[in-house]
N, C-alpha and C positions, 0 to 999 in steps of 0.2 A: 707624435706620441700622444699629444691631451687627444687627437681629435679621435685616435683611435680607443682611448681609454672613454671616452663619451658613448661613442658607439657602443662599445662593452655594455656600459651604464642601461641604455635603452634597450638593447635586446634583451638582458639581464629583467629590464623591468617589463618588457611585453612578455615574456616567460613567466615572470610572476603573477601577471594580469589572468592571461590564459589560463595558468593553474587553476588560481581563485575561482576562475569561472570555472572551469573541469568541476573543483569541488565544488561548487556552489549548486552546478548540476547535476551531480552525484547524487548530496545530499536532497535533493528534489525528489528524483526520481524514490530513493531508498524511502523518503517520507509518504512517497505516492502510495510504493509497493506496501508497506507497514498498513497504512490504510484503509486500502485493498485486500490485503489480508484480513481486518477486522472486521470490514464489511461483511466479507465471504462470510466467516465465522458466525456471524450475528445472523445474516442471512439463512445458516443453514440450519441455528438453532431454533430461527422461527418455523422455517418449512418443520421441523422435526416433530417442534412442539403441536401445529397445526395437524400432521399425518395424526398424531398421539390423538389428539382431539377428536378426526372423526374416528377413529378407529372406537377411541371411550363410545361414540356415540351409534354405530354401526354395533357393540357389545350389546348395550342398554337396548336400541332395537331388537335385534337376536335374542335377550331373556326378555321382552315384552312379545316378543311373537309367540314364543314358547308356551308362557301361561294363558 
């Protein structure tokens, strides 16, 4: 009876180990992706701002060739 209630005990607790680790990987990955995301984000506001930029400056050519 005890040795099979021990048993319980440890499979009980390598299931819980496992878990921890699942979540612990989970939240890894979620913190990678969130990241990743903000990278992107930031990344595509500089490309945007930068298009913005020569575009201003391809303008300011185009009225100085004019006059």
């Amino acid at each position: 009876g005890s040795w099979e209630l021990q048993r319980c005990r440890e499979e009980n607790q390598e299931l819980r180990d496992a878990i921890r680790q699942s979540n612990q990987i989970l939240r890894e990955v979620s913190e990678r992706l969130l990241h990743f995301q903000a990278s992107q984000r930031e990344e595509k506001e500089f490309l945007m701002a930068k298009f913005q930029e020569a575009r201003k400056l391809v303008e300011e050519l185009g009225l100085v060739k004019l006059e």
